[in-house]
DOVEX-222062 format. One record per residue (C-alpha): residue in three letters; x, y, z. Coordinates in Angstrom, 1 decimal, padded with zeros to 4 digits, always signed. Example, Ala and Ser with C-alpha at 12.3 -4.5 7.8 and 13.67 -1.06 7.14 Angstrom:
2
  aa     px     py     pz
 ALA +012.3 -004.5 +007.8
 SER +013.7 -001.1 +007.1
END
This chain:
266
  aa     px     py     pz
 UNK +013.9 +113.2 +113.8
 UNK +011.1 +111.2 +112.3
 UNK +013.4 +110.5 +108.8
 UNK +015.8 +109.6 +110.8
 UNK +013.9 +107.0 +112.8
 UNK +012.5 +105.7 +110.0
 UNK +016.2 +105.1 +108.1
 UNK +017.2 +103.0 +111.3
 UNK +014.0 +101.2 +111.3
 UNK +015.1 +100.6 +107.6
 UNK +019.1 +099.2 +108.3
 UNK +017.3 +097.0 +110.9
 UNK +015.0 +095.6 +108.8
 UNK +017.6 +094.9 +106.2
 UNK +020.1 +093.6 +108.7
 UNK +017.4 +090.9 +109.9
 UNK +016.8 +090.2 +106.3
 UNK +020.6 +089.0 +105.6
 UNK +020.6 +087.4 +108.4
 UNK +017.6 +085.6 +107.4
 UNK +018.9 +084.3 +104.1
 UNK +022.3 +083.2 +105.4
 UNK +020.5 +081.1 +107.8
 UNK +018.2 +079.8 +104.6
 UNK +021.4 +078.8 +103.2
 UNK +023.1 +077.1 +105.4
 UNK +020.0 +075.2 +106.1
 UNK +019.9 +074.5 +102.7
 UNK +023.7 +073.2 +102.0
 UNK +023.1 +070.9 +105.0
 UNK +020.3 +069.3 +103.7
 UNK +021.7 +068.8 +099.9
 UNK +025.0 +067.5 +101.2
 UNK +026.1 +064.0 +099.8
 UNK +025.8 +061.7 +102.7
 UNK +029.3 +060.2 +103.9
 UNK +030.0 +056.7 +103.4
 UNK +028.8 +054.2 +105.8
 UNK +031.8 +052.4 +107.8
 UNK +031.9 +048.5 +106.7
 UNK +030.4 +046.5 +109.3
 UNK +032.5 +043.5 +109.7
 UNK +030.4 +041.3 +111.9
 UNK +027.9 +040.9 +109.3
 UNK +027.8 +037.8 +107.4
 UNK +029.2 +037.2 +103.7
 UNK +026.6 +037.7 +100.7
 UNK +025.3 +035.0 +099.0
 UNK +026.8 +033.9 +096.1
 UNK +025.9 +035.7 +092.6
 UNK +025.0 +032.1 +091.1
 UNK +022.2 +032.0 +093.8
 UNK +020.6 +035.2 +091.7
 UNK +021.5 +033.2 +088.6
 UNK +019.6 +029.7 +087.7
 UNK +021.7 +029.2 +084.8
 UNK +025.2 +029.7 +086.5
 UNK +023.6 +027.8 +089.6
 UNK +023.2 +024.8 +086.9
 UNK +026.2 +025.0 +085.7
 UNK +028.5 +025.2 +089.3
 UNK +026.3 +021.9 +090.2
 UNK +026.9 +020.2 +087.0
 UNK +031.3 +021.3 +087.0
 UNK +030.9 +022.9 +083.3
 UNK +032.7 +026.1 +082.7
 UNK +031.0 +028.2 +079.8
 UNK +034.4 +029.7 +078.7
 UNK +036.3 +026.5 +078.3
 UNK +033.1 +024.0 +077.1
 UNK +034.0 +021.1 +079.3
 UNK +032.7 +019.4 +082.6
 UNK +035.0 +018.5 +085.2
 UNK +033.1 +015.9 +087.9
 UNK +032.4 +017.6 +091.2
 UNK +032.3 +016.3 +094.7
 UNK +029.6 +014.3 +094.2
 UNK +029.9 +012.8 +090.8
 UNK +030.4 +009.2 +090.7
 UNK +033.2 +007.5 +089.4
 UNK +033.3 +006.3 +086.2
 UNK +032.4 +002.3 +085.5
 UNK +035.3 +000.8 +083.6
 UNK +033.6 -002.6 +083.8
 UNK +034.1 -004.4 +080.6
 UNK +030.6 -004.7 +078.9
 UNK +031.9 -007.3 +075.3
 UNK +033.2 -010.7 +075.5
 UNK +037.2 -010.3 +076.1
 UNK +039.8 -010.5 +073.1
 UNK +042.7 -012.8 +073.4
 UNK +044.7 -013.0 +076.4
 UNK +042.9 -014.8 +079.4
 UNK +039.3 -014.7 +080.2
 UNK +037.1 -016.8 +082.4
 UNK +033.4 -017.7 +081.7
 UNK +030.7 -017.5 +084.1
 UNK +028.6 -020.7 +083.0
 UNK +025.1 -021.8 +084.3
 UNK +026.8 -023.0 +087.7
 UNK +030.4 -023.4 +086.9
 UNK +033.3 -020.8 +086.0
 UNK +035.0 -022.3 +082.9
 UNK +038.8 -021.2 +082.1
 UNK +039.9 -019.9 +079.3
 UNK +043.1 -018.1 +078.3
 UNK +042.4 -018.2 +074.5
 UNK +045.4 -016.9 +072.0
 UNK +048.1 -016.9 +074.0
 UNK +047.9 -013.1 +074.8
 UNK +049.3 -012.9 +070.9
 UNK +053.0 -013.0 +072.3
 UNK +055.0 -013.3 +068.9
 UNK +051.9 -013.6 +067.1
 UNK +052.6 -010.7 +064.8
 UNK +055.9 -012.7 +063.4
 UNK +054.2 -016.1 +062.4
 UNK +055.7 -017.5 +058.9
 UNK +053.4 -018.9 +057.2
 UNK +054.2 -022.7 +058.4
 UNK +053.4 -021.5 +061.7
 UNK +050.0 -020.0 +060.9
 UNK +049.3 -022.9 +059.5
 UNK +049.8 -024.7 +063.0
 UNK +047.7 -022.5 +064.6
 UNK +044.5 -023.0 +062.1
 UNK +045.5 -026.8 +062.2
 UNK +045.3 -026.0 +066.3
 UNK +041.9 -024.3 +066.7
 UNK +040.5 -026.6 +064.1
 UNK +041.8 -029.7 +066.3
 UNK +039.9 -027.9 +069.4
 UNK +036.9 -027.0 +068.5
 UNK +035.9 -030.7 +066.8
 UNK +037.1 -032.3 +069.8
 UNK +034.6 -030.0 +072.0
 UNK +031.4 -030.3 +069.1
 UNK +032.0 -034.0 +069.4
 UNK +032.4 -034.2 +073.3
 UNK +028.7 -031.7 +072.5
 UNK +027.2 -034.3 +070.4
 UNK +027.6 -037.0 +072.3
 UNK +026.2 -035.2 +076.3
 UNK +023.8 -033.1 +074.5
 UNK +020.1 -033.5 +074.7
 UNK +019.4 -030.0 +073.2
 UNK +018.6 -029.8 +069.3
 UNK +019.9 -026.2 +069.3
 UNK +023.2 -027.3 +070.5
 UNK +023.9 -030.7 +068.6
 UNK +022.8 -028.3 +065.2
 UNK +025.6 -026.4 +066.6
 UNK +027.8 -028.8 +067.2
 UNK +027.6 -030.5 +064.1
 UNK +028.3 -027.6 +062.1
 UNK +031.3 -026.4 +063.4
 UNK +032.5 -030.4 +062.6
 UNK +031.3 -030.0 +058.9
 UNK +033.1 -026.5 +058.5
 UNK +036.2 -027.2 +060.5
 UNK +036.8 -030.6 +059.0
 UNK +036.6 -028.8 +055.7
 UNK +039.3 -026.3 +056.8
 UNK +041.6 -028.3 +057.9
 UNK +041.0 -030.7 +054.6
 UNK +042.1 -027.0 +052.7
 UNK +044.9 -026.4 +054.9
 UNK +046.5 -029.6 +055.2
 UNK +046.6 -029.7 +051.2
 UNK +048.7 -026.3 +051.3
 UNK +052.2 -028.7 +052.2
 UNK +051.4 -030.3 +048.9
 UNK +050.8 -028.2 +046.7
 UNK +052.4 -024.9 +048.0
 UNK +055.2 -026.5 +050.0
 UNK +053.9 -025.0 +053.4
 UNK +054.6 -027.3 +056.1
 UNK +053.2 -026.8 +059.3
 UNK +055.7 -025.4 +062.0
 UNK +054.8 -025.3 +065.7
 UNK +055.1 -022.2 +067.9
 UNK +053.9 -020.6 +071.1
 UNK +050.8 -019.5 +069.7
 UNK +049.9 -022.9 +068.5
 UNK +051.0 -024.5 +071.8
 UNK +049.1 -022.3 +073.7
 UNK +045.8 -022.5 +071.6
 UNK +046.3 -026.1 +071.7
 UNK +046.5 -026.5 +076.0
 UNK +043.2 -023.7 +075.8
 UNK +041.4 -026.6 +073.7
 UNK +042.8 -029.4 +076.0
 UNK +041.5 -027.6 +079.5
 UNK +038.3 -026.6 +077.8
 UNK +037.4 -030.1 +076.9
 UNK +038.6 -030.9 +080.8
 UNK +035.7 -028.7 +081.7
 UNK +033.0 -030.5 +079.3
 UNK +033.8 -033.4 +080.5
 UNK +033.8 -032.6 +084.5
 UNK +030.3 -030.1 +084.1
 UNK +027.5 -031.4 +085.2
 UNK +024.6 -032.5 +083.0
 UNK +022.6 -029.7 +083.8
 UNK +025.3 -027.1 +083.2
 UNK +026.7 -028.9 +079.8
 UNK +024.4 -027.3 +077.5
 UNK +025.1 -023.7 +078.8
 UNK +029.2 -024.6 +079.4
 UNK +029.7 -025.8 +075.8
 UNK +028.1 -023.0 +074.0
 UNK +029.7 -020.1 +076.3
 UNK +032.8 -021.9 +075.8
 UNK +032.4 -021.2 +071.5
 UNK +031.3 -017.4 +072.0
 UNK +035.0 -016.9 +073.6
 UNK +036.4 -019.3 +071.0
 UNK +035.3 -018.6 +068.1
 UNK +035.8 -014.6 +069.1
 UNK +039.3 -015.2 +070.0
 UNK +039.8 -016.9 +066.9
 UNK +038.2 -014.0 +064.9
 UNK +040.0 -011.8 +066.5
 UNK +043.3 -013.5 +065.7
 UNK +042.5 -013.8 +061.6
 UNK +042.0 -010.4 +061.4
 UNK +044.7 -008.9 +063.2
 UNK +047.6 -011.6 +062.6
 UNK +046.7 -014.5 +060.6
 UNK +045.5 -013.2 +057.1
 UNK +047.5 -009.6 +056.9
 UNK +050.8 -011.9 +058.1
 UNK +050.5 -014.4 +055.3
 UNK +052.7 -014.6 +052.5
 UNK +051.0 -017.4 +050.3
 UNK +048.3 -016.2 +048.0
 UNK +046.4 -019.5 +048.4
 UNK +046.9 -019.6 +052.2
 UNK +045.8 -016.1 +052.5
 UNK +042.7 -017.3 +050.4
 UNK +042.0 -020.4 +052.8
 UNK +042.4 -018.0 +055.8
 UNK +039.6 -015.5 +054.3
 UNK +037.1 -018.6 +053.9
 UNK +037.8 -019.7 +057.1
 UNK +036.9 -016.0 +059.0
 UNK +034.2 -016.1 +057.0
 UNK +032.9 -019.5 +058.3
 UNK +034.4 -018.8 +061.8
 UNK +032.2 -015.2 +062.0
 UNK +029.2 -017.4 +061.0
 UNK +029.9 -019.9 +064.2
 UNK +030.2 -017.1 +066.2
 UNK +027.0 -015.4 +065.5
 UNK +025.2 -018.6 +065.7
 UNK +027.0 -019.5 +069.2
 UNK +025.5 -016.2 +069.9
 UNK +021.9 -017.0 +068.9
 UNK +022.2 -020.1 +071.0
 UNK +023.5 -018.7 +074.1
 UNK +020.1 -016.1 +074.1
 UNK +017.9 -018.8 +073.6
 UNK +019.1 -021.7 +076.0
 UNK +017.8 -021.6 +079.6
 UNK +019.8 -020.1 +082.3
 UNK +019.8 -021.1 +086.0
END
């Protein structure tokens, strides 16, 4: 009897063990289970951009630069480009803002059949300019009170007066006879309303007119030599007497220059 109790008492005891350890377990598994996915909460708000972690990218969303294709493009608030012109016009119609007048000036024509002078024809057009700017330097010399400008003045008579001389001798003794054409005509009404202005400008504003007037001028004129004038002529000697006369006429220019800076503005 007592073996037998105590082989019962045994089974029990083993019985309440198992059940023991498969409670163990289970309380086990459900602790080291991977935890389910959360359900995506839609009401929340978005996540801040990743450029807001990242100064460099932020820099680079502000300034429109992409890294992987090197260039910019303006964003919202870029401002727009200035196309203002910032250097004196070239040929083809300008107006100049003088010490209290606006002085017209289309000079060279806009170069309309410029690039098919003979050489007759380029000949007009020195003889043209030439005739132009001695008219103006002596209207100059004779309402100027400034040194600056009657030095001025009488230079471009000396050098022009010269040219002309050169250019004139060409019909003798290379047969080139001066021939009239749209680009003369035109330089020719420039010098004629130019001169209109000098004489009209106030004595105040004379000074300032005249010399703003030669900076235009003589760049149009500059700009006419080298891109027409000398690579269109034919005649060794004119193409010579062209040469001396850019030289001269870049020299009038840079002096025009000098006085422009140094003369009083109102």
């Amino acid at each position: 009897m007592a073996r037998q109790m105590k082989a019962g008492v045994g089974s029990a005891l083993a019985m309440m063990a198992a059940l023991a350890g498969v409670s163990a377990c289970g309380g086990e598994a459900s602790r080291t289970a991977p935890p389910r996915s959360p359900t995506p909460d839609t009401t929340t708000t978005s996540a801040a951009p990743d450029n807001e972690a990242n100064p460099t990218a932020q820099l680079n969303s502000t300034l429109g630069y992409s890294p992987a294709s090197g260039t910019s493009t303006p964003g919202p608030s870029a401002e727009p480009e200035d196309t203002t012109p910032q250097t004196v016009p070239p040929p083809g119609g300008s107006a100049v803002h003088t010490t209290g007048a606006t002085l017209p000036i289309a000079p060279s024509v806009g170069l309309s059949g410029a690039e098919s002078l003979d050489d007759g024809q380029i000949v007009a057009v020195v003889q043209a300019a030439g005739t132009a700017g001695i008219e103006q330097a002596h209207e100059a010399l004779r309402r100027t009170t400034d040194a600056r400008v009657a030095r001025f003045a009488r230079e471009m008579i000396r050098d022009q007066s010269v040219v002309d001389s050169r250019v004139g001798n060409l019909n003798e003794k290379a047969g080139i006879a001066a021939r009239s054409s749209g680009v003369a005509e035109q330089l020719r009404s420039d010098g004629v309303r130019v001169l209109g202005s000098l004489h009209s400008s106030r004595a105040s504003d004379f000074d300032g007119t005249y010399i703003d007037a030669q900076v235009v001028e003589q760049g149009s004129v500059l700009d006419l030599l080298d891109r027409w004038l000398i690579p269109g002529a034919q005649n060794v000697s004119l193409e010579r007497t062209l040469r001396e006369l850019r030289s001269k006429v870049a020299a009038h220019l840079n002096a025009a220059r000098e006085t422009q800076a140094s003369l009083p503005r109102r």
